[in-house]
C-alpha positions as CSV (number, residue, x, y, z in Angstrom):
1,X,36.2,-19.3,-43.1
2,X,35.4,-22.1,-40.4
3,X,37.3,-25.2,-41.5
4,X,35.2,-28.1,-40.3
5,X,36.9,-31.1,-37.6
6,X,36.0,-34.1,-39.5
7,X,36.7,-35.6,-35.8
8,X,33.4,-34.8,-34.6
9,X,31.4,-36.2,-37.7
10,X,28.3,-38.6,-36.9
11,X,27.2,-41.0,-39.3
12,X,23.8,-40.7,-36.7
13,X,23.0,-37.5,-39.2
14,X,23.7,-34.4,-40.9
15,X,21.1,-31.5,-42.2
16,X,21.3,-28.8,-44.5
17,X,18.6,-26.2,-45.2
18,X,16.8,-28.5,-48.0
19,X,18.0,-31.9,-46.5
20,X,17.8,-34.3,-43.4
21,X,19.9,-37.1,-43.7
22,X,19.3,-39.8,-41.0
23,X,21.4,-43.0,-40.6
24,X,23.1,-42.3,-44.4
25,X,19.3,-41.9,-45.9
26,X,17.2,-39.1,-46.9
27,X,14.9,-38.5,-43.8
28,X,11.6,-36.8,-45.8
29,X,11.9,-39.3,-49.2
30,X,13.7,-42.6,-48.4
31,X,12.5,-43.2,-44.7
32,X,9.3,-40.9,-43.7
33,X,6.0,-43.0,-44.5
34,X,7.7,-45.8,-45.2
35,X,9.8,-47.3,-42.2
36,X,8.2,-47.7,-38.8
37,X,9.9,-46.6,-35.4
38,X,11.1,-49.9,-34.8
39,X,12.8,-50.5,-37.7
40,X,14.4,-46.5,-37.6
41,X,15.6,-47.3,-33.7
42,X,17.1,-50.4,-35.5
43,X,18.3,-49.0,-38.1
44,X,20.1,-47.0,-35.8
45,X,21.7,-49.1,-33.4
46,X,22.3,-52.0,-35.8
47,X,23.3,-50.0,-38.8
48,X,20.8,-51.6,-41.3
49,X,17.3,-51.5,-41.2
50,X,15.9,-55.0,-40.1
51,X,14.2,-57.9,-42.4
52,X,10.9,-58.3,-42.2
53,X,11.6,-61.2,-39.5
54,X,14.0,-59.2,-37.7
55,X,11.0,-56.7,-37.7
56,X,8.4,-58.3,-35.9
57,X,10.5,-59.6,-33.4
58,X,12.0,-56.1,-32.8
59,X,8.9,-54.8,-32.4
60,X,7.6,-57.3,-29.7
61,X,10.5,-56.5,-28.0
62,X,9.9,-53.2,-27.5
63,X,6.2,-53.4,-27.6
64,X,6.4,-55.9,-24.5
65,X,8.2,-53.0,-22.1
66,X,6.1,-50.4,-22.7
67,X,3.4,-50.8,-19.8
68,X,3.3,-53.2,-16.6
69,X,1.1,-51.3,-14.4
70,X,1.9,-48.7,-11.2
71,X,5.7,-49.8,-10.9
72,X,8.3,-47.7,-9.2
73,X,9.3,-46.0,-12.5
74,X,5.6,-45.0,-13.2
75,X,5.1,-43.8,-9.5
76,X,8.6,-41.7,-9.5
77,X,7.3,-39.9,-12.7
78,X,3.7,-39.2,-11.6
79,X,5.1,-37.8,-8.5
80,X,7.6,-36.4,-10.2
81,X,4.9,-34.3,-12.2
82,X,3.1,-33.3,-9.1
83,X,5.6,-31.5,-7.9
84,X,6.8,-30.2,-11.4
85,X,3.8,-30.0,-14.2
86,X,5.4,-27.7,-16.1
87,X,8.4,-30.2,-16.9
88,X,6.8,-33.5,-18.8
89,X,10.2,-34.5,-19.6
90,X,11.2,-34.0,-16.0
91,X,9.1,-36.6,-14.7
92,X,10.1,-39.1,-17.6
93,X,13.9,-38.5,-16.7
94,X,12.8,-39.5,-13.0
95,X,10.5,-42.9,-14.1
96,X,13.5,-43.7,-16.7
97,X,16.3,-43.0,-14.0
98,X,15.2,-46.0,-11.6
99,X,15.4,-48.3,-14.8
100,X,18.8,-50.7,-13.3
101,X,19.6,-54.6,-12.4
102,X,15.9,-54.5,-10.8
103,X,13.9,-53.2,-12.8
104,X,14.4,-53.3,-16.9
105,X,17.7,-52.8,-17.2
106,X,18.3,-56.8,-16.3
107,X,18.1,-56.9,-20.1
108,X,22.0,-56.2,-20.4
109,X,23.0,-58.1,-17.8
110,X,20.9,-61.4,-19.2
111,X,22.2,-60.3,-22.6
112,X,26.0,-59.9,-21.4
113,X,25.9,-63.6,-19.7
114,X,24.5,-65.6,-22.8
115,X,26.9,-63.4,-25.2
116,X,29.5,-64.1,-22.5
117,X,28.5,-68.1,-22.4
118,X,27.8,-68.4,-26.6
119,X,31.2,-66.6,-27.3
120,X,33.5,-68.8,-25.3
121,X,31.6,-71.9,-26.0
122,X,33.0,-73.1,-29.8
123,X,31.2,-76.1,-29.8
124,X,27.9,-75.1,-28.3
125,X,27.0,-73.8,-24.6
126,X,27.5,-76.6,-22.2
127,X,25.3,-77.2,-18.7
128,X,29.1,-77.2,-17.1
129,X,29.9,-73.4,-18.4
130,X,26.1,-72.5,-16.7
131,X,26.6,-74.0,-13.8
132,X,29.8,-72.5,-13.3
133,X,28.2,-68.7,-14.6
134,X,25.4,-69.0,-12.3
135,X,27.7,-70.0,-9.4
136,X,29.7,-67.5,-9.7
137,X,27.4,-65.1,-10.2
138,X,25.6,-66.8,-6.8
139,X,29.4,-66.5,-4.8
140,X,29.0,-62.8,-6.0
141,X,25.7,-62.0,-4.1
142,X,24.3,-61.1,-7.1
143,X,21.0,-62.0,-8.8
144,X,21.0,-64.0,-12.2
145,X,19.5,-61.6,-14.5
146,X,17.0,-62.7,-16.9
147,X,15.5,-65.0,-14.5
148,X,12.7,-65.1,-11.8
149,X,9.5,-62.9,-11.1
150,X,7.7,-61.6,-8.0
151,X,4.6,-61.6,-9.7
152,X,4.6,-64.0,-12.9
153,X,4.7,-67.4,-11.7
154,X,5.3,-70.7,-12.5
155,X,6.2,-68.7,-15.5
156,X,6.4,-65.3,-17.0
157,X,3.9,-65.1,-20.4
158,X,5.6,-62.7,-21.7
159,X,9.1,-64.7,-22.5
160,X,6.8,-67.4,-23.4
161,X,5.2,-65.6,-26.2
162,X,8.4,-63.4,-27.1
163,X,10.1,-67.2,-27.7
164,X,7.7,-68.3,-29.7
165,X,7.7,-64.9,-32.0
166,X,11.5,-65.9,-32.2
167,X,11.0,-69.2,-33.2
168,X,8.1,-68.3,-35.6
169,X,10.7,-66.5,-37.4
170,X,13.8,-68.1,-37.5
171,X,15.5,-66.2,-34.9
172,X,15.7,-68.1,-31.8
173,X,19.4,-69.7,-31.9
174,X,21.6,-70.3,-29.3
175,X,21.5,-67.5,-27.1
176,X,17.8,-68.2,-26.5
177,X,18.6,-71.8,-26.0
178,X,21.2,-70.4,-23.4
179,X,18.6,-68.2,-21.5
180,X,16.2,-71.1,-20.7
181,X,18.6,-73.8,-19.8
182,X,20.4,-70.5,-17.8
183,X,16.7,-70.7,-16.2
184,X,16.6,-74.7,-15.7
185,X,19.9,-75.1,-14.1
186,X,19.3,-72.3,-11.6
187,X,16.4,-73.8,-10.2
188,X,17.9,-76.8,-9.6
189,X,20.6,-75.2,-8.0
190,X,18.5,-72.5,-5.7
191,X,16.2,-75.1,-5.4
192,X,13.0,-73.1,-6.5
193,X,11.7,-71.9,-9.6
194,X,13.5,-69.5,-12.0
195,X,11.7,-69.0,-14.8
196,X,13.0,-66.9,-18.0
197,X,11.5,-63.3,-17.4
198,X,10.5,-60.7,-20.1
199,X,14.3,-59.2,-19.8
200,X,15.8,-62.5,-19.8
201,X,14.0,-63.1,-23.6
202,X,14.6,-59.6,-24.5
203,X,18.1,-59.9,-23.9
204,X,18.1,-63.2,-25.3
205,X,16.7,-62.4,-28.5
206,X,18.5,-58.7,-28.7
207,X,21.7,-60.9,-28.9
208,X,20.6,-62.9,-31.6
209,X,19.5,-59.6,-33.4
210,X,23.3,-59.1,-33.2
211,X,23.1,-56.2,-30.8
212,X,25.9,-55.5,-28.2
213,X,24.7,-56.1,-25.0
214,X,26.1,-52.5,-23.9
215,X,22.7,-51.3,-25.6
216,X,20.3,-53.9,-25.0
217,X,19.3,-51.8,-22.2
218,X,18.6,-48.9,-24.5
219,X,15.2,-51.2,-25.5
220,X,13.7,-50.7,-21.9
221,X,14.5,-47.2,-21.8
222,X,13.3,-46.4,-25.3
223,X,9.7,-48.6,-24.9
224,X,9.4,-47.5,-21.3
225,X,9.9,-43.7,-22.2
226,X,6.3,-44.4,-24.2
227,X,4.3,-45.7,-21.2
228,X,5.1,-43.3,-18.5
229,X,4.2,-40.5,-21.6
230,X,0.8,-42.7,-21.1
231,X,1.2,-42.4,-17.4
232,X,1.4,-39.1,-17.5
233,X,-1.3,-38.2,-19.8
234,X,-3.7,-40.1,-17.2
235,X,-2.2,-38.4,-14.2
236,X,-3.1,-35.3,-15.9
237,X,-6.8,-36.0,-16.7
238,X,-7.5,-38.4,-13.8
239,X,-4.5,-37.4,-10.9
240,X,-3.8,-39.8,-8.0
241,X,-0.6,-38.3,-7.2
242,X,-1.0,-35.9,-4.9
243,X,-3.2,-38.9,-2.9
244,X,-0.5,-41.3,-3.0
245,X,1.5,-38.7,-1.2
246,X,-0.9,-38.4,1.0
247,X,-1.4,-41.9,1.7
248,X,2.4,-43.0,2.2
249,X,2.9,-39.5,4.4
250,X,-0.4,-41.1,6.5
251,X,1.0,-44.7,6.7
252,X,4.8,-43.4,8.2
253,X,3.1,-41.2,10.4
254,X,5.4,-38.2,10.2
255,X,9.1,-37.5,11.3
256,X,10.1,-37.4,15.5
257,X,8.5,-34.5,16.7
258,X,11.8,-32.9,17.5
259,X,12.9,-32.6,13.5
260,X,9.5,-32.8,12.2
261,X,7.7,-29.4,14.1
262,X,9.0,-26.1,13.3
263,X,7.4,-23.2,15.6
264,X,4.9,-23.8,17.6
265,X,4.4,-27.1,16.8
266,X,3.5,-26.0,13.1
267,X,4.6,-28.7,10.5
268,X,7.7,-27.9,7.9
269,X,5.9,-27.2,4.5
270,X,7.8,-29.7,1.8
């Protein structure tokens, strides 16, 4: 008889052959029907399934990550699938994989700063302690995450809403409070303007959600996975793909002709 390693126990779940038990609850008749995804992915990563505040501002976190139009994650997945149409998952690995300090994953970096900056500040964050994060982070080379957009300027709409969601429901605090002035002090300092971005709220309002920022950037990968599903389903039933290929192989205008012909002048096939 097997004896079982208690060592390798999740309290994630356990099943039998009458029983699914998810998070410490019956799957099929405490949670199925009755709890949304939202509140299950924060039931899982929070360990207690969210009030009915905590709820709605969950779910406009994730809801605001799931689409922003033909971005480098979306394009490496429908390419992705071009090449490889009998692999959906494939191509979401590939969108999901480019998802770093750039693009979405600036949620845990903006979430690790104002957890850093509320933590070590007892009596409230000071502009002193920001100036002295964003410097340093400036001395570094390195972007302040949270903070700026190419696209949505003189602010982004999406932290704009996703703060006032917070405050609607009591759960803007001082990590919030942190991510703007984060945003103020910058521009004074770069001398241009930073505003809070749709990671730097996320991250802000994850925190005050009590998440670890090591996860925060779980949110983007989770609400992203859902929009490059939608990609795909579109580059199935109306492909561009194999154009876009096309196009960017037209625009470089092919490799020297010395590594770029094979015999008699034919091209390489890819």
């Amino acid at each position: 008889m097997a004896v079982q390693n208690t060592e390798w126990n999740s309290n994630c779940g356990w099943s039998t052959r009458d029983q699914v038990v998810t998070y410490g609850s019956d799957l099929v008749n405490d949670l199925l029907g009755r709890i949304d995804f939202g509140g299950m992915f924060f039931l899982g990563i929070s360990g207690r399934e969210p009030t009915t505040a905590e709820s709605r501002v969950f779910n406009a976190l994730m809801v605001t990550l799931v689409e922003h139009g033909q971005t480098p994650s979306t394009i490496a997945a429908r390419l992705t699938y071009l090449g490889a149409p009998e692999a959906l998952q494939a191509a979401v690995s590939a969108g999901l994989a480019g998802l770093g300090t750039v693009f979405v994953g600036s949620i845990e970096g903006a979430a690790k700063l104002v957890q850093d900056l509320v933590g070590s500040q007892s009596q409230g964050v000071t502009d002193e302690a920001i100036r002295e994060a964003v410097a340093s982070i400036r001395t570094g080379g390195r972007a302040v995450p949270g903070i700026g957009h190419p696209v949505h300027k003189p602010v982004d709409p999406r932290a704009v809403r996703l703060f006032e969601i917070a405050k609607e429901e009591s759960v803007y605090g001082p990590h919030c409070a942190a991510m703007e002035r984060i945003a103020a002090l910058a521009s004074e300092l770069y001398q241009r303007n930073l505003p809070v971005n749709a990671t730097g709220a996320i991250g802000a309002i994850a925190s005050e959600l009590g998440l670890p920022w090591r996860v925060t950037r779980g949110l983007g990968v989770v609400a992203r996975s859902a929009g490059i599903v939608a990609h795909l389903k579109e580059e199935m039933e109306h492909p561009f793909a194999r154009a876009l290929w096309m196009r960017v192989d037209e625009e470089v205008g092919g490799a020297p002709a010395d590594s770029a012909r094979g015999p008699a002048g034919t091209s390489r096939s890819s």
